[in-house]
C-alpha positions in Angstrom: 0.0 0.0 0.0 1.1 3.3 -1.1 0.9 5.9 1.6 0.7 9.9 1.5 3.6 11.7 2.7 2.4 15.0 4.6 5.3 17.5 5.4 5.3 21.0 7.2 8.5 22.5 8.0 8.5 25.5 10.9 11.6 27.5 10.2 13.9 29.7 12.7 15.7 32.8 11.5 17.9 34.9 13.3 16.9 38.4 12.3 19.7 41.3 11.0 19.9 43.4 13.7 22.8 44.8 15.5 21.5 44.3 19.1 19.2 42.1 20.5 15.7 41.6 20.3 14.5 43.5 24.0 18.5 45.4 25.0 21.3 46.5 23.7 23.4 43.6 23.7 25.5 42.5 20.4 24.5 39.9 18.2 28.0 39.2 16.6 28.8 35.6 16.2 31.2 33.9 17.7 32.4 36.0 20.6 33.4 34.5 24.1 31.2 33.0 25.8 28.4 35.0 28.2 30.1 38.3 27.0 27.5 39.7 25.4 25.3 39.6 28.0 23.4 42.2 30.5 20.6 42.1 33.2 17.5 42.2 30.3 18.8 39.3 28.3 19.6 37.4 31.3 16.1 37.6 32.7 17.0 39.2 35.9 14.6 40.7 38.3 12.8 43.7 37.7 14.9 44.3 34.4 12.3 45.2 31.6 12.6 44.3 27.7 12.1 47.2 25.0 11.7 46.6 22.3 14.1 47.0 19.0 12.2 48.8 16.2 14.8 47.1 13.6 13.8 43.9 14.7 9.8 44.8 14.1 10.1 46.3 10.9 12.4 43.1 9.6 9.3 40.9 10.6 6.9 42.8 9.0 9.2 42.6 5.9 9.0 39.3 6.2 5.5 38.8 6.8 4.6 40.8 3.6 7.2 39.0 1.5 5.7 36.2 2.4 1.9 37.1 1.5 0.3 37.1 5.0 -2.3 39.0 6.5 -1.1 41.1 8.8 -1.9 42.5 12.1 -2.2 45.4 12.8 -2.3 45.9 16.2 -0.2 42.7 17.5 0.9 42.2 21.0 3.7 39.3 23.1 3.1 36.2 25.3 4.9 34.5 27.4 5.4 30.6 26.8 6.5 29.2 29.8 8.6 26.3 30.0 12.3 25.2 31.0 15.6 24.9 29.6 18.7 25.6 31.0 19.5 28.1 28.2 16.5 29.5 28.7 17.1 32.6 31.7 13.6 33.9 32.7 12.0 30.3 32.6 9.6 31.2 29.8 10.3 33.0 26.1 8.8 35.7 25.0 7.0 34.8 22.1 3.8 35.5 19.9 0.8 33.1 20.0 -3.0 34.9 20.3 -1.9 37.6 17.9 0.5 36.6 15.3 2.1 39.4 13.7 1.5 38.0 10.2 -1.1 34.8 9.6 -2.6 33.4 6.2 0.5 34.0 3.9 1.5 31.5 1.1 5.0 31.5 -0.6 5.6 29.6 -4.0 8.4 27.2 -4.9 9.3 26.1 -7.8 8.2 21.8 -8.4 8.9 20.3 -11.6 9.1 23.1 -13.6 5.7 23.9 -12.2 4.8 26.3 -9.5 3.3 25.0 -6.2 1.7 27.1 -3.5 2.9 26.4 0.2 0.7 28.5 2.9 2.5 30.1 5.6 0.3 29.5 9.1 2.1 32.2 10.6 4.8 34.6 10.9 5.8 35.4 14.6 8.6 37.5 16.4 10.0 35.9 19.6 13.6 35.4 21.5 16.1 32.9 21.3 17.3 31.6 23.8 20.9 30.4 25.0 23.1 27.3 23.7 24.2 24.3 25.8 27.6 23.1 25.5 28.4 19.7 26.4 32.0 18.9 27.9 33.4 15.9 25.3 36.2 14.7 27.7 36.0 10.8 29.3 34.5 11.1 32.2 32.6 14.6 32.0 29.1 14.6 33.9 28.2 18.3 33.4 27.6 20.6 30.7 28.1 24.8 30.5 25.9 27.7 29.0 26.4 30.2 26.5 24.0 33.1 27.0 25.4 35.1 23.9 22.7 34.0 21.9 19.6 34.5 24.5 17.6 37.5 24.0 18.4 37.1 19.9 15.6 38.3 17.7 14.2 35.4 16.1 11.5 34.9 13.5 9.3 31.9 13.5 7.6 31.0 10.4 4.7 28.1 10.6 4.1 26.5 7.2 0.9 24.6 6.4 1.0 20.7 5.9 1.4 21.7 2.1 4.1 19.7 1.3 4.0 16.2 -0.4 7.3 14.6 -0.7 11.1 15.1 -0.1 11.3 17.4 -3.1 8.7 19.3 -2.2 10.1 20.0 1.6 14.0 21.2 -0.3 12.6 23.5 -2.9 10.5 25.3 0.1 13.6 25.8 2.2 15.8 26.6 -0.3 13.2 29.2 -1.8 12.3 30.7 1.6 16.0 31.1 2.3 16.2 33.4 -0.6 12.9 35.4 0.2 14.9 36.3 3.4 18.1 37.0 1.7 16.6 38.9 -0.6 14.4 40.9 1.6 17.5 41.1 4.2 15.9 39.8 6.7 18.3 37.4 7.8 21.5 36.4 6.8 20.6 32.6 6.7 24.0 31.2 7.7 23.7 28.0 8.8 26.6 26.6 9.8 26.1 30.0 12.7 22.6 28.6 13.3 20.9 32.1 11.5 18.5 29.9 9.6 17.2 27.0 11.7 14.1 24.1 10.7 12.7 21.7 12.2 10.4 18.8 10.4 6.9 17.5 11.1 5.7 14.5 9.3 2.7 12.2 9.2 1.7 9.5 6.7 -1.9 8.9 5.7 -3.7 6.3 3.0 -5.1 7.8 0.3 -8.1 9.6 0.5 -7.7 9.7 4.7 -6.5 12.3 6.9 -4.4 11.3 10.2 -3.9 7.7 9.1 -0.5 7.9 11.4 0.1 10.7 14.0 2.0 13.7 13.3 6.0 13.4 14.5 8.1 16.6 15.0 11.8 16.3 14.0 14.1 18.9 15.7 17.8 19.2 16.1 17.8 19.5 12.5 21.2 21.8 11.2 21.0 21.7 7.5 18.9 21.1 4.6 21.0 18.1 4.1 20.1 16.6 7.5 15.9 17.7 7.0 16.4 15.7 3.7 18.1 13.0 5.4 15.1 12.9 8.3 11.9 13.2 6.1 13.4 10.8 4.2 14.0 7.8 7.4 10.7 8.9 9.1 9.1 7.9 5.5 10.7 4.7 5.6 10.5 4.1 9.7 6.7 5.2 9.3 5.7 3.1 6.5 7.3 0.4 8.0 5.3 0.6 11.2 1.8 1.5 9.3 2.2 -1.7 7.1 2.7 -3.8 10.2 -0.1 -2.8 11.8 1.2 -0.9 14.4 0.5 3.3 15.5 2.6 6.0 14.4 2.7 7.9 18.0 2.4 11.7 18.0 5.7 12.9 19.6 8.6 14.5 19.1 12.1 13.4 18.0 15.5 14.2 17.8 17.8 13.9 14.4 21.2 11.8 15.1 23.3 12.8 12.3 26.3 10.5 12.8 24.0 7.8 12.9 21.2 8.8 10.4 18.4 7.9 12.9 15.6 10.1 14.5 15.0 9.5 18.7 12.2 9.4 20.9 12.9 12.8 22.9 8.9 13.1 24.4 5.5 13.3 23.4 4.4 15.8 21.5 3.0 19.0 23.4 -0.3 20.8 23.4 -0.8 24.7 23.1 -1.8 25.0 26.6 1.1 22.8 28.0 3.4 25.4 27.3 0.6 28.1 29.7 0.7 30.6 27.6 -0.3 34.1 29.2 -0.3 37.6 27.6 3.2 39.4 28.2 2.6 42.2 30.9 5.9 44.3 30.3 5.6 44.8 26.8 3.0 47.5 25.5 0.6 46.6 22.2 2.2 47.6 19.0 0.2 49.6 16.3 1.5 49.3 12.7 0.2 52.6 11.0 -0.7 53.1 7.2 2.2 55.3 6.4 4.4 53.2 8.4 3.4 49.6 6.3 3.5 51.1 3.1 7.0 52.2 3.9 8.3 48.8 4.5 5.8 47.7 1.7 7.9 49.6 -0.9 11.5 47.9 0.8 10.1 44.4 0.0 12.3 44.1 -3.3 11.1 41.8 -6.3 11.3 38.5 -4.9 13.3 35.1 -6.8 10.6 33.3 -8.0 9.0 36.3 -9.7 12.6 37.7 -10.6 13.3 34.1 -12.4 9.9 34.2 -14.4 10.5 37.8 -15.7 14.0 36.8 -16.6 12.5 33.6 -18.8 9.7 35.8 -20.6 11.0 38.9 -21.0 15.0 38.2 -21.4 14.5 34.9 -23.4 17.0 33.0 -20.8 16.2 29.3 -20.2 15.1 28.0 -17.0 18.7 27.0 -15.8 20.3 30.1 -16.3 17.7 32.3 -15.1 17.9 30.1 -11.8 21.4 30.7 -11.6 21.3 34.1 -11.7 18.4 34.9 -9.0 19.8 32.6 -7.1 21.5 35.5 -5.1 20.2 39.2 -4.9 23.5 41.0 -5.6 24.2 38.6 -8.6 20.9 39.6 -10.0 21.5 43.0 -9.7 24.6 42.7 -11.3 23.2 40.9 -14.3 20.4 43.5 -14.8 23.0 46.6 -14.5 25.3 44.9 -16.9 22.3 45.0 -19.6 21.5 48.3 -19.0 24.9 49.1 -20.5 24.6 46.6 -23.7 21.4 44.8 -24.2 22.2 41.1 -24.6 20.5 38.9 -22.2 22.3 35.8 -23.2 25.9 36.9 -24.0 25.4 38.8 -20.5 24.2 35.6 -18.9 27.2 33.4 -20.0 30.0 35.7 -19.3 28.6 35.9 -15.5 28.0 32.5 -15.1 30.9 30.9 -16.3 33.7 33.8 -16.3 32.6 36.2 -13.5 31.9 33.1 -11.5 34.8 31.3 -12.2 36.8 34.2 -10.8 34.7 34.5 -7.6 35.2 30.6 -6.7 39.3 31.1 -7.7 39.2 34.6 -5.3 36.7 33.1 -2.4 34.8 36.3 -2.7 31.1 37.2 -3.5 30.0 39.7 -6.7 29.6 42.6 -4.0 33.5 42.4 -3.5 34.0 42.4 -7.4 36.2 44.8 -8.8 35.0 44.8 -12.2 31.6 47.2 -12.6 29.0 46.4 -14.7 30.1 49.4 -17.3 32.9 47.3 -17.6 31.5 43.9 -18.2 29.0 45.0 -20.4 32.0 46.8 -23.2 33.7 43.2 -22.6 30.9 41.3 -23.9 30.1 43.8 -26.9 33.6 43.5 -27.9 33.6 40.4 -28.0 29.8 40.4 -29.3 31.2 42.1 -33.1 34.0 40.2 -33.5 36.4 42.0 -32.3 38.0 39.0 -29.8 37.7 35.6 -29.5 36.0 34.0 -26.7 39.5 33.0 -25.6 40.6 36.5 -26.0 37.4 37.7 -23.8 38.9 35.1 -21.0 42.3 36.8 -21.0 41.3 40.4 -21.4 38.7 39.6 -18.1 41.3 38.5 -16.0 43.3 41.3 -16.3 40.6 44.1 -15.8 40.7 41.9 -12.8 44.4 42.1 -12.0 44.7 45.8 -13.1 41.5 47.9 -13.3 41.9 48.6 -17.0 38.9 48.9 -19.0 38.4 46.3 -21.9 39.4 48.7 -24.8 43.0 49.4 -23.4 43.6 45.8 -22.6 42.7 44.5 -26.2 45.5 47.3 -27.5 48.4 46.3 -25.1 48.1 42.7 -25.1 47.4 42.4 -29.0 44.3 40.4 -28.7 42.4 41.7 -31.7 41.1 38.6 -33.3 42.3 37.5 -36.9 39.4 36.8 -39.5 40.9 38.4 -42.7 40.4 35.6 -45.2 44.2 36.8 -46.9 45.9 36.7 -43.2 43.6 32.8 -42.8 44.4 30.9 -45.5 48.5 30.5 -44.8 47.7 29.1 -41.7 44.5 26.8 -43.0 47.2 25.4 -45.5 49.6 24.5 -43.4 47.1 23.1 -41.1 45.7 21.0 -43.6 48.9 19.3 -44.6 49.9 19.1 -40.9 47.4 16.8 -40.4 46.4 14.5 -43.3 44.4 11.9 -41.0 41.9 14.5 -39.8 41.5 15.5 -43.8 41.2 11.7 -44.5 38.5 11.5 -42.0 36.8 14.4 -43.3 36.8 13.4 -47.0 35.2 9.8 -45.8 32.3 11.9 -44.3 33.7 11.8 -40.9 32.7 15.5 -40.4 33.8 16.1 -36.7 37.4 15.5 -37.9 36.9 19.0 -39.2 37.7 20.2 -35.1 41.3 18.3 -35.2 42.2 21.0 -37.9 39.9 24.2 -36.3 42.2 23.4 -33.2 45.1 23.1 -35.0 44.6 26.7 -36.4 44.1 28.3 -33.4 46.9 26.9 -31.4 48.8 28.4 -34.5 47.0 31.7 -34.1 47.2 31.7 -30.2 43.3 31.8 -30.0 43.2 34.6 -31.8 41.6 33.2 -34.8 37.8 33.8 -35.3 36.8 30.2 -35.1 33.6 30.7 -37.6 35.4 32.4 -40.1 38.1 29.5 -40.2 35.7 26.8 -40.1 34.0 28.3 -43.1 37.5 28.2 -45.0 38.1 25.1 -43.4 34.8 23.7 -45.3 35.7 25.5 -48.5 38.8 24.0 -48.9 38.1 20.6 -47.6 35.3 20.4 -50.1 36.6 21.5 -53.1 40.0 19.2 -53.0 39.9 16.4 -55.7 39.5 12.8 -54.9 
């Protein structure tokens, strides 16, 4: 029996703020630990949270980017419960008044586009980090507060989500809605972007067939993929036997690849939820919301579609290039110099990229501006140097600032395609290499790129390779038996 794979993912994102969510505290990464730290974050008696405004107005960003409904007049709750990395005893969270609620997002499926609904968008605080001693014989672990009082948005999808693929296209497209709306900086391996999985299984045409388990501990896409894809198998497994899929809550063991019994899963009121008494109600105005309507930028899966229709660029590239805001923006201010979608697309892709993988640097630390880019690709769009010359020249406008016309004069990389300069060097080509002429007489036309290399090793690249494959065919074609 074939079973029906229900997913919804809730996602954690550390918001892009400077300070923490309710004091002044940094939020850099990394730091000592329990240095960044004061009475506010650390929940100490009759210390009082205020709010950061930055925080806010990333949430509503994100709430809008995302579709949802907001509300407008929102307020905090406590949810009480106990951690060790948790100071007060309870976080301060949102759960009778989510800031945003009804949203949707769309991800790309099968070259098809698929609607996911967003439950709810919420603002809350993180809370600390345990770290376990790993020594023989340790029985204790310590806590880093650094990261408790962290603004953190919460974002609940709906079950929308039908398989594997479905669950990796969702992350990977909600990671760039908040890169692109700069909400978060979704580093991962810092623990910015955060998920964690809920799953059920169901025969067709049921609902609740096995009981919904929640997956957390979960610190990659890789390891979500790795999870759905065991609880699918575990959960089958336990279905076809006749046996009860439990609601309750797991943890991911990544060394091992299994998912563990941590505790039944809890209800809403288990967690007591009570309004927040030391924080005030928050009003977003009409002037105020259609400000930080307007910095929502065009978001990827829109940006991708215009790209395909209205630049002609095929699905691949067009997902390439959105994949990252700045890159995009590069793109686009490259054409606005010299209109050519394509030759545009290629030279970024596979030259401009190239460079930043060599150079371990992002498009916002490249020296070359899009003025620049776009005369590179125009001279090499009318002729005037090879592809190979186009390589050279770009590395050094890399290595010396100098724009593409200069660089073509002092390194002599004007490409040959005078017929009367050509034929010499097709000549001695041709008798270089009688086998590949052979071939190409007996109808073997691919021998034909034996003697088109063969030219431009002689010509340094330099050659125009159209032009001499033209001559090539001429010649080639009109020798006698």
């Amino acid at each position: 029996m074939q079973f029906e794979t229900v997913i919804g993912l809730e996602t954690h994102a550390e918001l892009m703020t400077e300070s923490k969510l309710w004091c002044g505290c940094s939020t850099r990464f990394g730091e000592p630990a329990n240095t960044q730290t004061c009475p506010v974050c650390l929940g100490m008696p009759g210390s009082l949270p205020v709010m950061n405004k930055k925080a806010f107005e990333l949430a509503v960003k994100a709430a809008i980017a995302m579709n949802c409904r907001l509300n407008t007049e929102t307020f905090f709750d406590r949810k009480h419960y106990f951690y060790p990395d948790l100071p007060r005893n309870y976080q301060v969270s949102q759960n009778y008044c989510n800031l945003g609620v009804e949203g949707y997002i769309e991800i790309p499926v099968d070259g098809e586009i698929k609607k996911i609904g967003i439950w709810n968008v919420h603002l809350e605080e993180d809370a600390g980090k345990n770290m376990h001693v790993e020594y023989p014989g340790a029985n204790f672990s310590l806590v880093d507060l650094n990261r408790a009082g962290m603004p953190l948005l919460e974002i609940v999808s709906a079950p929308d989500m039908r398989s594997v693929g479905d669950a990796e296209s969702f992350m990977q497209t909600l990671r760039r809605i908040l890169l692109y709306s700069e909400v978060s900086d979704c580093r991962m391996q810092e623990g910015s972007l955060r998920f964690e999985a809920s799953i059920s299984l169901n025969k067709p045409g049921e609902t609740l067939t096995g009981g919904r388990v929640e997956i957390k501990n979960l610190n990659s896409m890789k390891a979500v993929k790795a999870c759905l894809e065991y609880e699918i198998e575990r959960q089958t497994k336990l279905l076809k036997g006749g046996q009860t899929v439990e609601r309750e809550t797991r943890l991911w063991d990544e060394i091992k690849g299994v998912s563990r019994r941590m505790r039944s899963k809890e209800e809403a009121h288990d967690y007591r939820y009570v309004p927040e008494p030391d924080l005030v109600k928050y009003r977003i105005d009409s002037g105020w919301l259609e400000q930080l309507q307007a910095d929502v930028p065009e978001l990827p899966v829109k940006r991708r579609a215009r790209f395909i229709k209205e630049l002609g660029l095929n699905e691949y590239d067009a997902s390439v290039l959105t994949d990252e805001k700045a890159l995009a923006d590069y793109y686009e201010g490259v054409l606005e110099y010299h209109h050519s979608p394509k030759k545009v697309a290629n030279c970024i892709m596979n030259e401009v990229r190239a460079i930043l993988n060599e150079k371990k640097i992002d498009i916002a630390q490249f020296s070359v501006s899009c003025k620049d880019i776009a005369a590179l690709v125009e001279t090499e769009e009318n002729g005037r140097i090879t592809d190979l010359g186009a390589r050279d020249v770009l590395g050094e406008m890399v290595n010396t600032g100098k724009d593409p016309e200069t660089l073509v004069e002092e390194l002599g990389l004007e490409s040959i395609n005078d017929t009367d300069d050509l034929e010499p060097l097709i000549k001695e080509a041709i008798e270089a290499m009688p086998k590949a002429v052979e071939d190409y007489r007996a109808g073997k036309k691919k021998a034909i790129g034996a003697l088109l290399g063969q030219v431009m090793r002689l010509t340094k690249g330099q050659a125009d390779a159209k032009t001499v494959k033209g001559l090539l065919e001429e010649r080639l074609d009109s020798m006698g038996d």
